[in-house]
Steps between C-alpha positions, in 0.01 A plus 500: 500500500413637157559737289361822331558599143462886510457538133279225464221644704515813322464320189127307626341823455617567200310439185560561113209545319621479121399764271232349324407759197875430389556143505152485342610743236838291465300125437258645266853679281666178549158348288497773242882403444413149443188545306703721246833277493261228395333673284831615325680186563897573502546186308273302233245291684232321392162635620420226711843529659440866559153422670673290690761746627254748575241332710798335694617851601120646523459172768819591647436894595114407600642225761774828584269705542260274680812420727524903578132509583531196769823655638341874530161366677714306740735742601220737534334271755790485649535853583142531602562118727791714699407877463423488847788372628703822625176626692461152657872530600452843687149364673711187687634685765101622566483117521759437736398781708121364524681149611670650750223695645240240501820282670517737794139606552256340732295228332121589504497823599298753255879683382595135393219436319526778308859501350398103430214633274726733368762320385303194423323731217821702362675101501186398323516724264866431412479102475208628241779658301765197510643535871590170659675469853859268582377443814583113585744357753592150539594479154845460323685806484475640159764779365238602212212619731664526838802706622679344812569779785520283833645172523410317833676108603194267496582165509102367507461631167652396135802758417410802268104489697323850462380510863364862473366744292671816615329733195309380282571466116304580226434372118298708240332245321804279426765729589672527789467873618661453829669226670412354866750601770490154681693316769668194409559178709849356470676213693248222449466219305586551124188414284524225215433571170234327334550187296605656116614852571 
């Protein structure tokens, strides 16, 4: 029920980190040239017209330059926001293999208690980092977090229902890492928009 864009998940982890000495060394030649073109002046201008000229392009390449600045501490943030995100990806199937262990072992017995500990602390430690769980049923199937792979006729529940959470999905702060593998309710009664959408 939805689909993948190969090449845009191998562009998430990619990041471009601008060289910074050059573009530096680029604003501050741009300011020499327009220091000394002023100072020059091609054509005859007053001096107050030349003042002018020149503090219009000095404000200019200081909001430039302040504009680089901004751009280079956010995209560095970024990286450092979503480093993680390839080792997160290879440490869900850990996940899913913890679920399905503590699914199928006998409740209260020492051997369950255990692998609960254990994967309470290594989940703990990734919802530190940004980790947050699709996990919900009952809610409106959505093809931006959830990918439909059963489809079951339920006629007590609105059409397009996630009744189950097959696998759960993941998001890295605000990005979706993986989708939820969910089954979806169809057959019932379509639901109504709300008033003004």
């Amino acid at each position: 029920m939805s689909e993948k864009n190969g090449s845009d998940e191998a562009d998430d982890d990619r990041y471009v980190i601008e060289d910074i000495p050059d573009s530096v060394e680029d604003i501050e030649h741009e300011m020499e040239v327009a220091a000394q073109e002023a100072a020059e002046g091609s054509a005859p201008q007053t001096a107050t017209q030349a003042a002018d000229e020149f503090r219009d392009r000095y404000l200019r390449t200081l909001a430039d330059f302040e504009n680089f600045r901004k751009r280079s501490e956010r995209e560095k943030a970024d990286f450092q926001r979503y480093a993680l995100v390839g080792m997160v990806r290879d440490l869900l199937p850990v996940l899913d293999n913890f679920d399905r262990g503590l699914e199928h072992a006998e409740e209260g017995d020492e051997f369950h208690k255990g692998m609960a500990l254990i994967y309470k602390q290594l989940f703990d430690v990734l919802q530190r980092h940004g980790l947050k769980p699709v996990t919900e049923s009952g809610v409106r199937f959505d093809p931006n977090i959830h990918e439909g792979v059963v489809r079951v006729e339920d006629p007590s529940v609105p059409s397009h229902t996630v009744v189950a959470v097959l696998q759960k999905g993941y998001f890295l702060h605000d990005r979706l890492i993986r989708p939820a593998m969910v089954k979806v309710a169809v057959g019932g009664p379509e639901e109504i928009a709300p008033a003004g959408t």
